[in-house]
C-alpha positions in Angstrom: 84.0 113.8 127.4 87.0 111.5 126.4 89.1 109.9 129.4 92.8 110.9 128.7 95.5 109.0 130.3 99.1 110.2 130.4 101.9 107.6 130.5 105.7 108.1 131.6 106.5 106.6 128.4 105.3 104.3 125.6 106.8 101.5 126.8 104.7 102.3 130.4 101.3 102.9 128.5 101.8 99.2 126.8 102.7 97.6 130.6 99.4 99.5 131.7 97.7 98.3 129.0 98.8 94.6 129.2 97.7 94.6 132.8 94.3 96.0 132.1 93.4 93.3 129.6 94.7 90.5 131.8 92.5 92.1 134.6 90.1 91.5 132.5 90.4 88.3 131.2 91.0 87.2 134.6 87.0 88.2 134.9 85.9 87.7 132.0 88.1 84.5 130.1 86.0 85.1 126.8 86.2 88.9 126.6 86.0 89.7 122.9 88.9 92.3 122.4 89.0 94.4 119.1 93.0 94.8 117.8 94.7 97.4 115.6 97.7 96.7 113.5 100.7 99.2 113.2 104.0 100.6 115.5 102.3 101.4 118.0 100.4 98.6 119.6 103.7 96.3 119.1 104.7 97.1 122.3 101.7 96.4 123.6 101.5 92.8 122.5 104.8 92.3 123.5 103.9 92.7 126.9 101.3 90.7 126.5 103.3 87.9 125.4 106.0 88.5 128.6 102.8 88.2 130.6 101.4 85.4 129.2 104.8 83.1 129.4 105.0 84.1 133.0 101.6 82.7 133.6 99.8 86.2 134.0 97.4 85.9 131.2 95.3 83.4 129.9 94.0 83.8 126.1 92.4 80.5 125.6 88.8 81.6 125.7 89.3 85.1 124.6 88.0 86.1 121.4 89.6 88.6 118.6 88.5 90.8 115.9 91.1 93.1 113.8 90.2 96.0 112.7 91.3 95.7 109.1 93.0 94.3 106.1 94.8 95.0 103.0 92.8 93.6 99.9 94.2 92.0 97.3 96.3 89.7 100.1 96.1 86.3 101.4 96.4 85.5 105.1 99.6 83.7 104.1 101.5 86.8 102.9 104.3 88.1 105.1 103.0 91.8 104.0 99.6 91.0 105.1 97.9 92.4 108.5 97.0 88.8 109.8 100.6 88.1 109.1 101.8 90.7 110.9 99.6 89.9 114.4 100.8 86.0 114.1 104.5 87.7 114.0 103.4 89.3 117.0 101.1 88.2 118.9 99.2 84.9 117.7 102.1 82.6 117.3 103.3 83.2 120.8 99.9 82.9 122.9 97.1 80.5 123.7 94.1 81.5 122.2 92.7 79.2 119.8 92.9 79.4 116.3 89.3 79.6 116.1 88.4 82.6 117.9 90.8 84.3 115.9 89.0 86.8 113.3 90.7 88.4 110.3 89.0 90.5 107.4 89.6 88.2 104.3 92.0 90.1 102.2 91.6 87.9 98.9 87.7 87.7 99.1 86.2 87.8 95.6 83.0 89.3 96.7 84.3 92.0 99.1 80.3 93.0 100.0 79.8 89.4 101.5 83.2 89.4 103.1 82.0 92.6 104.5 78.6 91.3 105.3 80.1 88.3 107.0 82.7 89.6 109.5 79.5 92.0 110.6 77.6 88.9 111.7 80.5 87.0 113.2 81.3 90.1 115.5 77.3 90.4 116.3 77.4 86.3 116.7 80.0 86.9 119.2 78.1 89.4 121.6 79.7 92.5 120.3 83.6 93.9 121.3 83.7 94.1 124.8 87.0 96.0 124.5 88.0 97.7 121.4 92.3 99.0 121.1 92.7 101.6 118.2 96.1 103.2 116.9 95.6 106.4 115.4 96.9 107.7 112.3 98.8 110.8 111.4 95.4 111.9 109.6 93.2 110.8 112.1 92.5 107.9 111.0 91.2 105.3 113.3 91.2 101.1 111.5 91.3 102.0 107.9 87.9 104.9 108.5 89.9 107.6 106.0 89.0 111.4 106.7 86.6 112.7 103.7 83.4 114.3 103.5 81.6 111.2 104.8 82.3 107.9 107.0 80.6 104.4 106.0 79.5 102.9 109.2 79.9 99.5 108.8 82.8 97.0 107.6 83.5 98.4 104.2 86.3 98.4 101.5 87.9 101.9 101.3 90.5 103.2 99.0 93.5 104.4 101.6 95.2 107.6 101.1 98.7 108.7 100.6 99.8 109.4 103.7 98.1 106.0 105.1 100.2 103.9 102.4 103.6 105.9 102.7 102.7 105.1 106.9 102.3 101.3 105.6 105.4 101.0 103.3 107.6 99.3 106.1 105.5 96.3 105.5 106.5 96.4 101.4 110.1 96.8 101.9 109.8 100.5 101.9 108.3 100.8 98.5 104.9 103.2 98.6 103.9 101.9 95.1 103.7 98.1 96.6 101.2 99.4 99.2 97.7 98.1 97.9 95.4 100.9 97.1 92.1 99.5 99.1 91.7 97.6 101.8 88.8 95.9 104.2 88.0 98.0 107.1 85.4 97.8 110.4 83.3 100.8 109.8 83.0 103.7 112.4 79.1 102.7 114.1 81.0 99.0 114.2 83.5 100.4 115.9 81.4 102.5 118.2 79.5 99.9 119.2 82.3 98.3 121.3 81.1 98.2 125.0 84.8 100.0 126.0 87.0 101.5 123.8 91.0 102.5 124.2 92.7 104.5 121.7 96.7 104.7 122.3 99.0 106.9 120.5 102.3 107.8 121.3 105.1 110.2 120.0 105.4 113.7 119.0 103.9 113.4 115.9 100.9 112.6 117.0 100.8 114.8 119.0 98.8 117.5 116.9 96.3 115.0 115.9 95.5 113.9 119.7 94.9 117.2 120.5 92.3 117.6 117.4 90.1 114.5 118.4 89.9 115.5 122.5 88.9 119.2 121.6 87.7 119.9 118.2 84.9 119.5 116.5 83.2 116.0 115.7 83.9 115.5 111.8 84.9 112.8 109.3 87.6 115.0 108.2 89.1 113.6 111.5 87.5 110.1 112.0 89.2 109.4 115.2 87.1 112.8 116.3 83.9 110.3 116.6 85.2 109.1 120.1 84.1 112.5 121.7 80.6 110.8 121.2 80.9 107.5 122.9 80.6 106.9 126.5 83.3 104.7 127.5 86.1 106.0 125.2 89.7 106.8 127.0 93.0 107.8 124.9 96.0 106.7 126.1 99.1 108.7 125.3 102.8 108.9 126.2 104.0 112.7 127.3 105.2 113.2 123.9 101.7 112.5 121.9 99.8 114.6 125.0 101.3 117.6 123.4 99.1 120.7 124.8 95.7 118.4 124.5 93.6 119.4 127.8 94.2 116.2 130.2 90.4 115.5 131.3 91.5 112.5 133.3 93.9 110.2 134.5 
């Protein structure tokens, strides 16, 4: 079963968070840590920022994988994902350049970009920790409910509701929102040693309660964490909703 954890408030669940991966760095200095994009991880990186300036983290040997990327976009574009973490995170931490791993949004041949961030995640001893957001559909990176998932790092066309959620990011214009993007798959994302899915608000609230106690199905791809064995959701009151609390 998936390990729920219920947080005062969303600003709480990104301190907890924060603290956990420092913890872990603090054993581990090259932990390899899987990162979403989105609202609701920025308060999470925030933190991690306030910890890192007052010396309570230490990214310099940790390594980073993110989960996806628009296509048609290079790295340089303010709209793009990698963008958006340097904004964020990247520009205001330690960790080196290097170990810093981003889907290539402008890749001509988008099987061998695919191909490629699949061996560079395997080269690097697997995620020991993977974060996830989670969409409004239940979607978890840019893994799309359908009739079927594709387990690996893929290109995938995004839905409506996923590019109205992205619009912020294209000065509030849906039609700007590219129509495909580069995403980890669902077996690549299962394959993370630990995995930590936070969502917070009411609105997801429906949707939590839908991965934790309905059925497995890629109609709700965030529903696959029921099958792996180190998988905990972290939520805010307001995103708990009536899900059954399994643990905290």
């Amino acid at each position: 079963m998936t390990r729920v954890r219920v947080f005062s408030s969303a600003d709480a669940l990104a301190r907890a968070l924060a603290r956990d991966v420092a913890r872990r760095l603090a054993v581990n200095p090259r932990l390899v840590i899987g990162l979403p994009t989105g609202r609701t991880p920025i308060p999470f990186y925030e933190e991690l920022v306030r910890l890192y300036r007052s010396t309570r983290v230490d990214l310099r040997e940790a390594t980073t994988f993110n989960l996806d990327e628009f296509l048609g976009l290079e790295s340089s574009d303010p709209r793009s994902y990698r963008a958006f973490m340097e904004r964020h995170l990247f520009d205001h931490v330690n960790i080196a350049s290097w170990r810093i791993h981003f889907l290539n949004g402008a890749a001509t041949d988008v099987g061998r970009e695919c191909l490629r961030y699949e061996r560079a995640i395997a080269r690097a001893g697997g995620i020991d920790i993977q974060i996830l957001g989670l969409g409004l559909n239940g979607h978890v990176g840019f893994n799309e409910p359908g009739r079927a998932l594709a387990a690996r790092t893929h290109c995938t066309r995004l839905t409506e509701a996923t590019r109205h959620a992205n619009a912020a990011l294209f000065g509030n214009r849906v039609s700007a929102v590219p129509r495909r993007a580069l995403s980890m798959g669902m077996a690549t994302i299962l394959q993370a040693r630990r995995i930590v899915l936070i969502a917070t608000g009411a609105s997801k609230a429906r949707c939590v309660e839908r991965m934790i106690e309905g059925p497995v199905t890629p109609h709700l791809p965030a529903s696959f964490l029921q099958l792996h064995a180190n998988a905990e959701v972290w939520v805010d009151g307001a995103a708990a909703g009536n899900a059954h609390v399994i643990g905290n």
